[in-house]
C-alpha positions in Angstrom: 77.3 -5.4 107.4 80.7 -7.5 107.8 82.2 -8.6 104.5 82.0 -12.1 103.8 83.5 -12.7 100.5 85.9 -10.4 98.4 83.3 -10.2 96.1 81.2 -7.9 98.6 83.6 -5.5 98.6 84.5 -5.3 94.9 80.6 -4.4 94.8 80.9 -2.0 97.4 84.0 0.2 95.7 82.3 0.2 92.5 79.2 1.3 94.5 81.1 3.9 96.2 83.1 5.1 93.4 80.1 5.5 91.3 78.0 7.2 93.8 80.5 9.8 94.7 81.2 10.6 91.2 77.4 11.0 91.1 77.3 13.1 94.3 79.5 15.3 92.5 78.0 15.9 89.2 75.2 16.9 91.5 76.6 19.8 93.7 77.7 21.4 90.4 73.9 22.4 89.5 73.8 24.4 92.8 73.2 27.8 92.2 70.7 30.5 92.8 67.4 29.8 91.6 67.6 26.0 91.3 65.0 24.0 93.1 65.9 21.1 95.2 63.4 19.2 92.9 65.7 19.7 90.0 68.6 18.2 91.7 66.4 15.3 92.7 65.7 14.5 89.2 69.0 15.0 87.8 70.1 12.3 91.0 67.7 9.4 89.9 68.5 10.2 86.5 72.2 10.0 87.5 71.8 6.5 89.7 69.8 4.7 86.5 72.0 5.7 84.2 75.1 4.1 86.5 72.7 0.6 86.9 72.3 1.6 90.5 68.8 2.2 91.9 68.3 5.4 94.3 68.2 3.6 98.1 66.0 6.2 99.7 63.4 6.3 97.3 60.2 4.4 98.5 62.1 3.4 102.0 60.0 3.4 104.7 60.8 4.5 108.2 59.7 3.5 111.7 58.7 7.5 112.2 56.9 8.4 109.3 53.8 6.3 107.9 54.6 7.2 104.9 57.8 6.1 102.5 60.3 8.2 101.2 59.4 10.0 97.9 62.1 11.3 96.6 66.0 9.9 95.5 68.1 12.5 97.8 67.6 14.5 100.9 68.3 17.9 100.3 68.5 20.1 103.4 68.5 23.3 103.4 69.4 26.2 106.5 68.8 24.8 110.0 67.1 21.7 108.4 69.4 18.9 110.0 68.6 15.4 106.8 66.1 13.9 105.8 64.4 17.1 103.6 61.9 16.4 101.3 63.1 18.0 97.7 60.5 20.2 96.5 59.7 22.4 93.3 59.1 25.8 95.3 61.9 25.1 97.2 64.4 27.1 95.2 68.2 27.4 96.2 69.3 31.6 97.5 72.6 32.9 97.8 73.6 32.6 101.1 72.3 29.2 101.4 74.0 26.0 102.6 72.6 22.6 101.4 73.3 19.3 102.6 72.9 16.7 99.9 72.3 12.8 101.3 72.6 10.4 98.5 72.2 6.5 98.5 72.8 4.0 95.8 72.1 -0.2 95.6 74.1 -1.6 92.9 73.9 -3.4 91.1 69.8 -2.6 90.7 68.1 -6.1 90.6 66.5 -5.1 87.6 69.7 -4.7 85.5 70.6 -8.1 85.3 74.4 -7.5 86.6 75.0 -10.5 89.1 78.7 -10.9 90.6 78.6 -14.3 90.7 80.6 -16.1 94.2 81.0 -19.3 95.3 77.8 -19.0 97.5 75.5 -18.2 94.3 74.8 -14.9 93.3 75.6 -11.9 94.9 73.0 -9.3 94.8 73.4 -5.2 94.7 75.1 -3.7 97.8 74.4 -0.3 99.2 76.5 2.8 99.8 75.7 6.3 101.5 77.2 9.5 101.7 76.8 13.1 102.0 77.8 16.8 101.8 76.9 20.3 102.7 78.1 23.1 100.2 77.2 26.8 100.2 75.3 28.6 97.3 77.3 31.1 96.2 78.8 33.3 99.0 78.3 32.2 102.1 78.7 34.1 105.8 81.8 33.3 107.3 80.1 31.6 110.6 78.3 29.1 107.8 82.4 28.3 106.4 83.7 27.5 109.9 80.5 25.1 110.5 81.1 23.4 107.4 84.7 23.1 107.1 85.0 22.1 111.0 82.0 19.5 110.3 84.0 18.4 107.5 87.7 17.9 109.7 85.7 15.9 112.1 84.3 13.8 109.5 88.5 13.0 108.2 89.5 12.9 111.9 87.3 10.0 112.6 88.3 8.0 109.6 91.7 8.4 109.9 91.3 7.2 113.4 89.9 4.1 112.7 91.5 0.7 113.0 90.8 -2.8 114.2 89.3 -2.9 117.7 89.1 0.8 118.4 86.1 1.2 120.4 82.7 2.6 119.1 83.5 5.2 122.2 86.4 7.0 121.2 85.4 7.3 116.8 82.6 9.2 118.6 85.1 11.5 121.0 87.0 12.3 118.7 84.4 13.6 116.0 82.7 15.6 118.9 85.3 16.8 120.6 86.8 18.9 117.4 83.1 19.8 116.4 82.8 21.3 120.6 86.3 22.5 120.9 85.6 24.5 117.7 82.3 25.9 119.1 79.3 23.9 117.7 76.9 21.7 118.8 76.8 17.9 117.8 73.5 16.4 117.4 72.9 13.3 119.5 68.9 12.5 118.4 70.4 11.4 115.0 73.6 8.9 114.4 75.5 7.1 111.5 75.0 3.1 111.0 75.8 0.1 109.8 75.3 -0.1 105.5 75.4 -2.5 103.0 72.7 -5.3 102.1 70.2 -2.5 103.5 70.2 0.9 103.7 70.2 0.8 107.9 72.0 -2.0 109.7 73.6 -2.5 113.0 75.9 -0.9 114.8 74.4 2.9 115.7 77.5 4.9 115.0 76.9 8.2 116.9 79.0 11.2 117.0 79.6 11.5 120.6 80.9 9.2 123.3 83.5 8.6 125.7 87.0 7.4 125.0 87.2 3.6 125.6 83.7 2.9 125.5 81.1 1.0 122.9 81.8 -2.1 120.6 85.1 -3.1 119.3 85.0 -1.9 115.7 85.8 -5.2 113.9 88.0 -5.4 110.5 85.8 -6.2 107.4 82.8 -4.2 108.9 81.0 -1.6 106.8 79.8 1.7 108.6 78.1 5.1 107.4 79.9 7.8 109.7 78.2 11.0 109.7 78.6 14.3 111.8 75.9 16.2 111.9 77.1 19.9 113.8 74.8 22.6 114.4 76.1 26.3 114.8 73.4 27.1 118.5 71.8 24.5 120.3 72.0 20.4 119.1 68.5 19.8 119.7 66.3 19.1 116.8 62.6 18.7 116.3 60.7 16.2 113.5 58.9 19.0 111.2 55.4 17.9 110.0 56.0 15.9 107.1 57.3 13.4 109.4 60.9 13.3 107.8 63.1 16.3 107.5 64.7 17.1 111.3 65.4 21.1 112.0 67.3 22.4 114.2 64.9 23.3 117.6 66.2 27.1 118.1 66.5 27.6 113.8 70.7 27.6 113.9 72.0 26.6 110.8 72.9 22.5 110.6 75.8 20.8 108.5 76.1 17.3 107.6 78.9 15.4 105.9 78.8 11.3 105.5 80.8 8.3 103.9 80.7 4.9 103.8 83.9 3.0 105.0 85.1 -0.2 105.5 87.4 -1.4 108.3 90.7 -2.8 106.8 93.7 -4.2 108.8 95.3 -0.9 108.3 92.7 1.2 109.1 89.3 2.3 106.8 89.5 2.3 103.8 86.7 5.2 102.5 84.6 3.3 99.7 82.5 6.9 98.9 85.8 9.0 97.5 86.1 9.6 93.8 89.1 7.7 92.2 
């Protein structure tokens, strides 16, 4: 989306703020023998209790005929996003687990209007996501995450006004490739904000001084996704989660930012 009023993104901080404090209260239940279920409940639990509502739950996509069930993605190994959480899927040391979480807020049914010159302003959405190990981890699975990680900050520091779509995706996969992973080019980041998906595609590869001009006031979910063999991935059978084609494990590490005169301001951080 493009902010319109400053009311939009006072709606979106708050959303942000929120959700990442959220995000964090969840990644401190995950340890051995917790199932991804659990976290899932402890999420919508989480988002209700804030006056959010969970944006994935019930959201229906183009590939799969059926809607989403569940209020986070929880991914576990060389499955890339988009995993189903699950009771007899339970958590192992040794594990890494990317957690996608989405929040509109206000929820519609709480009442909470910001009210702007054009009438109401109704809830905004915000997206973001982390991998994090389960207990020790192998130290091949560290390097994947923490390099995923960098090129996650290395794109958002680089962004300004009129930097092309091109080089915020060189830059992510060019530290992801020099460090000896594999970017993932079937799945890409997006536009956010009144929905869950908007326009522009934000992928994590490209060529320096190609794409759109990145535009100040414009809201974007920016999220590598780096694989420790080959980048190809495959739809698994419930028509959601994406794996890795060759079983490598997958990282993943998102946040929603908006683009400020001075650069982006992350709206999915803590404060």
């Amino acid at each position: 989306m493009n902010i319109s009023v400053p009311q939009e993104l006072q709606t979106l901080r708050e959303c942000g703020r929120l959700l990442a404090e959220i995000l964090g209260k969840i990644t401190s239940q995950v340890k051995l023998g917790v199932s991804t279920f659990e976290l899932d409940c402890i999420a919508e639990k989480l988002i209700r209790e804030a006056g959010g509502d969970p944006a994935f739950k019930g959201y229906r996509s183009h590939i799969s005929e059926k809607p989403y069930p569940a209020s986070i993605c929880t991914s576990i190994n060389d499955e890339v996003v988009h995993a189903i959480p699950r009771k007899d899927r339970v958590l192992k040391i040794g594990d890494i687990l990317g957690i996608d979480i989405g929040m509109r807020w206000p929820a519609p049914r709480s009442g909470a209007r910001l009210a702007h010159k054009g009438g109401p302003l109704q809830g905004l959405i915000t997206d973001m996501a982390v991998t994090v190990p389960v207990g020790r981890i192998a130290p091949s699975a560290e390097e994947l995450l923490q390099v995923t990680k960098e090129a996650l900050e290395r794109g958002i520091r680089a962004i300004r006004p009129n930097i092309r779509m091109g080089d915020l995706g060189y830059i992510i996969q060019k530290h992801i490739e020099e460090n000896g992973f594999g970017v993932v080019r079937d799945l890409v980041g997006h536009g956010v904000g009144k929905h869950l998906h908007e326009n522009p595609y934000v992928p994590n590869f490209g060529k320096e001084g190609d794409g759109i001009k990145l535009k100040e006031g414009m809201v974007i979910a920016i999220e590598p996704m780096a694989t420790m063999g080959s980048p190809l991935v495959r739809l698994a059978d419930d028509g959601w989660t994406w794996k890795t084609r060759d079983g490598s494990l997958a990282a993943h590490f998102e946040h929603t930012i908006v683009i400020m005169k001075e650069g982006a301001e992350v709206l999915t951080r803590a404060r």
